[in-house]
C-alpha positions as CSV (number, residue, x, y, z in Angstrom):
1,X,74.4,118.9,-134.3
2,X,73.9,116.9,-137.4
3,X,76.0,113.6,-135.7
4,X,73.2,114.0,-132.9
5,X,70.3,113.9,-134.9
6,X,71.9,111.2,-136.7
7,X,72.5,109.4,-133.1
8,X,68.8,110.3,-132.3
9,X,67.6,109.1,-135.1
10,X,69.5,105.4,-134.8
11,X,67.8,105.2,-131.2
12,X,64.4,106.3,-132.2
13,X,64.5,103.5,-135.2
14,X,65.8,101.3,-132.1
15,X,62.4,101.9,-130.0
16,X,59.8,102.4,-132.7
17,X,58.6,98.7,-133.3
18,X,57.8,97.8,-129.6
19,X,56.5,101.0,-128.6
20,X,54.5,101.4,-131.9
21,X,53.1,98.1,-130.6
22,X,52.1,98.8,-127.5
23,X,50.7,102.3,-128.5
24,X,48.7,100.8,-131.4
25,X,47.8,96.9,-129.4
26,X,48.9,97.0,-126.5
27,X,46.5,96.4,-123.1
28,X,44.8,98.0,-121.9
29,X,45.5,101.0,-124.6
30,X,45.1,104.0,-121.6
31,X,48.3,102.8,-120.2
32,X,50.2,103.9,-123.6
33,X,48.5,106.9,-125.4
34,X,50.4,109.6,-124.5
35,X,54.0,107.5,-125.6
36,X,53.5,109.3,-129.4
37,X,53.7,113.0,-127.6
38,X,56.5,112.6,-125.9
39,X,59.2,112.7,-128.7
40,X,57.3,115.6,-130.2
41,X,57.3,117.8,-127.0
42,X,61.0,116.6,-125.9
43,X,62.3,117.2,-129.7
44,X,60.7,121.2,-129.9
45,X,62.5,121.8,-126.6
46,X,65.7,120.7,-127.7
47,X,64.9,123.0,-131.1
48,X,63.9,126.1,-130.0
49,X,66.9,126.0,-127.3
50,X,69.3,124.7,-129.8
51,X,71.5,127.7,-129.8
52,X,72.2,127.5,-126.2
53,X,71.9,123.4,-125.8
54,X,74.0,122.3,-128.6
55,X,77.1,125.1,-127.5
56,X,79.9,123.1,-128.3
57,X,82.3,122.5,-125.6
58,X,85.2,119.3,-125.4
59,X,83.5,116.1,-125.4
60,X,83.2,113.2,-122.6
61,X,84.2,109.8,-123.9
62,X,84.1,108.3,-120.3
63,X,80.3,109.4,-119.4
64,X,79.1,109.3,-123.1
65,X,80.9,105.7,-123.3
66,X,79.0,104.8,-120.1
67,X,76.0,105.6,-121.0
68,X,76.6,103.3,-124.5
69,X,77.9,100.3,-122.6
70,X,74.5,101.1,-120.3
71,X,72.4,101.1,-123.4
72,X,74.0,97.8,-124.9
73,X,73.7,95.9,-121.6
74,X,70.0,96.8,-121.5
75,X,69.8,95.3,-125.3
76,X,71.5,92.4,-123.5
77,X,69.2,91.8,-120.6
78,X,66.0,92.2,-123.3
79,X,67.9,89.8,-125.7
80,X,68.1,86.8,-122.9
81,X,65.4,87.3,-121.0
82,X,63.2,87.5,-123.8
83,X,60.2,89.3,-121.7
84,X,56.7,90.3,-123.0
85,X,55.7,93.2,-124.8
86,X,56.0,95.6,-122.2
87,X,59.2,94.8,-120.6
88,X,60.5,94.1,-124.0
89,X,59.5,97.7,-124.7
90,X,60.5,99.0,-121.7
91,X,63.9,97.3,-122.4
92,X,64.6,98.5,-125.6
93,X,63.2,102.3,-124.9
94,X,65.5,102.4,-122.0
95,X,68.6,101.4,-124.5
96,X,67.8,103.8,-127.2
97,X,67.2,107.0,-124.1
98,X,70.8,106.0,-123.2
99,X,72.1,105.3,-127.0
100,X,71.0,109.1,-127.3
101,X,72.2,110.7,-123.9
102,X,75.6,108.7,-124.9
103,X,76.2,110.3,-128.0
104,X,75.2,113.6,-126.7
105,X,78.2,113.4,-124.4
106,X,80.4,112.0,-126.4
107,X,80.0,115.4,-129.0
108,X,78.6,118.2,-126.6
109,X,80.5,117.3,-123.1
110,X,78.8,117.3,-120.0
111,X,78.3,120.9,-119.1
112,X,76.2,121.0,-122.5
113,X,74.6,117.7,-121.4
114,X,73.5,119.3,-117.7
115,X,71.7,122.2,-120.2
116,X,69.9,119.5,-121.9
117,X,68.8,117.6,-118.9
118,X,65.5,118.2,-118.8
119,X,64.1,117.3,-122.4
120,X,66.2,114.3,-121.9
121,X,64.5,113.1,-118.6
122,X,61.3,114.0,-120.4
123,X,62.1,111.8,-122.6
124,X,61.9,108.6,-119.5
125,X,57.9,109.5,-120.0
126,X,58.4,107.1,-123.2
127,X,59.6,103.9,-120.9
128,X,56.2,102.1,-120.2
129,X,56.1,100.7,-116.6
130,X,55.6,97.3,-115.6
131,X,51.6,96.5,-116.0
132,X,51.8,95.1,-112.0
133,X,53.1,98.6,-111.2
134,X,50.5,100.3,-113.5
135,X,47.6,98.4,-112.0
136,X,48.8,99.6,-108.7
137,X,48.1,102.9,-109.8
138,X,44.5,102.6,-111.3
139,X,43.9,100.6,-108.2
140,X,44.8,103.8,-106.2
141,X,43.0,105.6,-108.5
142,X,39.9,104.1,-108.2
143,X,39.7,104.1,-104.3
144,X,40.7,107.7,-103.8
145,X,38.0,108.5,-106.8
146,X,35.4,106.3,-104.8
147,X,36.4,108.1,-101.7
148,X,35.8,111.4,-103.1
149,X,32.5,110.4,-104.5
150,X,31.4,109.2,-101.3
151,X,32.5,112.5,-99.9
152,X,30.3,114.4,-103.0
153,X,27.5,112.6,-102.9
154,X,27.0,113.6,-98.8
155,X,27.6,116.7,-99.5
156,X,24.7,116.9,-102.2
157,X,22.6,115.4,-99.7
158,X,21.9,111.6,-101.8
159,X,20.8,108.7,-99.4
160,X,23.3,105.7,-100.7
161,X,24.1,102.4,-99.0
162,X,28.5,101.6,-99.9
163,X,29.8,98.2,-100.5
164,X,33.2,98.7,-101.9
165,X,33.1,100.9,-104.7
166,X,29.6,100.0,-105.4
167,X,27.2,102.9,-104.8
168,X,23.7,101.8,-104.0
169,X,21.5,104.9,-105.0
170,X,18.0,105.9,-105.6
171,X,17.2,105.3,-109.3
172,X,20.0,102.8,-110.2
173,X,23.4,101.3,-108.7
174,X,27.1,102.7,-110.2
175,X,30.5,101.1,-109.7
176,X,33.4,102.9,-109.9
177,X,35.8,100.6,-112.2
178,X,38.8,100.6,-114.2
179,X,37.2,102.8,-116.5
180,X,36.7,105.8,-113.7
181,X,40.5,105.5,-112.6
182,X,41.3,108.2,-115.1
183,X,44.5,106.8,-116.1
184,X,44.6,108.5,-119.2
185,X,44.1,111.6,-118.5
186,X,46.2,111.5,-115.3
187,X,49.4,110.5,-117.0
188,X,48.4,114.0,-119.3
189,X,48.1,116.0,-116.2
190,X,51.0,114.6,-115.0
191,X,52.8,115.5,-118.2
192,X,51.5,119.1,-118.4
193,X,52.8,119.3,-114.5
194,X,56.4,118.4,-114.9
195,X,56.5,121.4,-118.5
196,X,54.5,123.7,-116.0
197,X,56.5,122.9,-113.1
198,X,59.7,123.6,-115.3
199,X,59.1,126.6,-117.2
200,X,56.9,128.3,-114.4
201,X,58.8,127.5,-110.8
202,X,62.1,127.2,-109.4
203,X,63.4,124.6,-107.2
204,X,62.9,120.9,-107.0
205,X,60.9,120.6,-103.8
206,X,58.3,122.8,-105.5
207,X,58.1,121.2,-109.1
208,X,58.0,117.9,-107.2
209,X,55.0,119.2,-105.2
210,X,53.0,120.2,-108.1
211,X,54.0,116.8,-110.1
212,X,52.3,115.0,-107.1
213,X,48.9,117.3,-107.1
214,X,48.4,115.6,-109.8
215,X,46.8,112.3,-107.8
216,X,44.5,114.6,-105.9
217,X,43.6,116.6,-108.4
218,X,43.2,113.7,-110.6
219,X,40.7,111.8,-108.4
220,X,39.0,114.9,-107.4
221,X,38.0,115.7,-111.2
222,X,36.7,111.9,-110.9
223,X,34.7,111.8,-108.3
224,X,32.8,115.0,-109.6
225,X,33.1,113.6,-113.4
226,X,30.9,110.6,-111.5
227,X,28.6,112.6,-109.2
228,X,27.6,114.8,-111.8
229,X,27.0,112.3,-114.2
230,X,24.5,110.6,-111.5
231,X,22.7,113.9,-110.7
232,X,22.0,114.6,-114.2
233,X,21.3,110.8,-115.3
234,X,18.8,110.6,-112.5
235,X,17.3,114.6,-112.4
236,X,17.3,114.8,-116.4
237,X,17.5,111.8,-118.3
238,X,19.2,108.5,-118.2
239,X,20.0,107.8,-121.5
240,X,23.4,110.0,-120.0
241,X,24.6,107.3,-117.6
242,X,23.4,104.7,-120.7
243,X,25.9,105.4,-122.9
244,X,25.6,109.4,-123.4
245,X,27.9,111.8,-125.3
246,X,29.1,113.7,-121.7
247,X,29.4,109.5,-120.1
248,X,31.2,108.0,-123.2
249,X,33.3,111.6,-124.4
250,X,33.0,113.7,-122.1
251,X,35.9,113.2,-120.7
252,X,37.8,116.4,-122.0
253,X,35.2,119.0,-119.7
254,X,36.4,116.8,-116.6
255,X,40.3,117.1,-118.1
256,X,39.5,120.8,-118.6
257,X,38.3,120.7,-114.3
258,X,42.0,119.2,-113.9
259,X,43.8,121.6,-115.6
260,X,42.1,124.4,-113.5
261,X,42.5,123.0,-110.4
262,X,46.5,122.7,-111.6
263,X,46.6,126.2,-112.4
264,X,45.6,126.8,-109.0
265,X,47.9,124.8,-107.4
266,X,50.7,126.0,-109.7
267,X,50.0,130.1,-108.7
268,X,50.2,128.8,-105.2
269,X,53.3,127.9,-105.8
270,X,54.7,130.3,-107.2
271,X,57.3,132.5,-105.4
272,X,57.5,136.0,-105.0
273,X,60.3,136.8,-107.2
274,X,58.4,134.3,-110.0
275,X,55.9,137.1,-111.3
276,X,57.7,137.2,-113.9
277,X,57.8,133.6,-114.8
278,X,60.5,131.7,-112.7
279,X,61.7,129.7,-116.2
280,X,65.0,127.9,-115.1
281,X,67.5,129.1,-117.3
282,X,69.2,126.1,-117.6
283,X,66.3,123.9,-117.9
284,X,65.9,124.0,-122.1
285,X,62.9,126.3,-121.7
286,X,64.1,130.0,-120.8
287,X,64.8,132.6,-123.1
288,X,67.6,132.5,-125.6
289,X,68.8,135.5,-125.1
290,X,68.5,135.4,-121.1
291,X,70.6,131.9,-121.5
292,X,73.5,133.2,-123.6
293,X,73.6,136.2,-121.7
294,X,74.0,133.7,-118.6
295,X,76.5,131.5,-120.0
């Protein structure tokens, strides 16, 4: 175990100048906030299931040398290309992830490698995406949001006149930009989804299902976030809409909306033999004891 933290350690010293960058400068910063967690959560995994994960077993020199030669030819790509700060990033997270997974396999084998799967795909969470591919995503964002406040605001009964994602309403106008996308907090529920969907569900069609409630749940929490904010600026007091503690930080009560509405769609669904919790075994978040007893 101590090679492996040694390994782990190389890559992480490999990533943390361009991701440090990006989480600290980079722009916009939304797109990059939740890189710092991801380490963190995928390093207590691989702790607390230690035991179990790190089982020795004969090593794989041919998958854990693949993955190095993968990792060195990403180095390569970065080093001639020469790309900006996110595909440099990008680059350079995807060599240390498979730096890691290689050395992993070459000391643990690959039957101790499929154990650790998970906190090692978490770990792909840490590879920022292309900023054309990101933008895509707000841009989705923001239309489903504006759809759903369309939606709201007729069922609240408010006269408005649409152009775009402009609202024309009694009182004052609102636009729902780049800043009601949500982005942040999306890529956290999105997060929290994939640990829920893992320790709480079994099978992949149903852990991919609740991993993509997230964009509905996400512009649904939006849209409300927006139409509330209007009904109180307008009923109550505008100074809310003009720059107001629940407009400017109040994004955590909407968040808290979003992790209900999850929880819902999570105990949907959920099986009948998951009362229990259906924790995948095999996943590195079950029970030590279950596990060994397994294996």
């Amino acid at each position: 175990m101590r090679a492996f933290l040694v390994c782990a350690a190389v890559a992480l010293a490999l990533m943390a100048r361009p991701l440090a960058f990006l989480v600290l400068q980079g722009r916009p910063p939304e797109f990059y906030s939740h890189i710092p967690l991801v380490p963190v959560i995928s390093a207590a995994i691989l702790y607390g299931r230690r035991k179990v994960l790190f089982r020795g077993g004969p090593g794989s020199p041919a998958g854990g040398g693949a993955c190095l030669a993968a990792g060195l030819l990403a180095l390569a790509v970065d080093a001639v290309r020469g790309p900006g700060p996110v595909e440099h990033a990008g680059l350079v997270a995807l060599a240390g992830l498979l730096v890691m997974a290689g050395g992993f396999l070459l000391l643990f084998g690959r039957k101790a490698f499929v154990r650790a799967l998970f906190p090692f795909l978490f770990l792909g969470f840490m590879i920022p995406l292309p900023l054309a591919w990101m933008s895509g995503i707000v841009a989705a964002l923001v239309a489903g949001s504006t759809g759903v406040t369309a939606l709201l605001l007729r069922a609240f009964r408010v006269p408005f006149v649409q152009e775009g994602a402009v609202f024309l309403l009694p009182g004052f106008d609102l636009q729902v930009a780049f800043q009601c996308s949500g982005i942040r907090s999306t890529l956290a529920l999105l997060i929290t989804a994939v640990l829920a969907g893992q320790m709480f569900l079994r099978g992949r069609s149903r852990k991919s299902i609740l991993a993509l409630a997230v964009f509905p749940v996400s512009i649904l929490k939006n849209g409300a976030r927006i139409v509330i904010l209007y009904l109180l600026s307008y009923f109550v007091d505008m100074r809310i809409i003009d720059g107001g503690f629940l407009h400017k930080s109040g994004g955590f009560i909407f968040f808290g909306l979003g992790l209900v509405l999850l929880g819902l769609a999570l105990w949907a669904l959920r099986g009948p033999g998951e009362e229990g919790g259906g924790i995948d075994k095999r996943s590195g978040l079950g029970d030590n004891k279950s596990a060994k007893e397994k294996g």
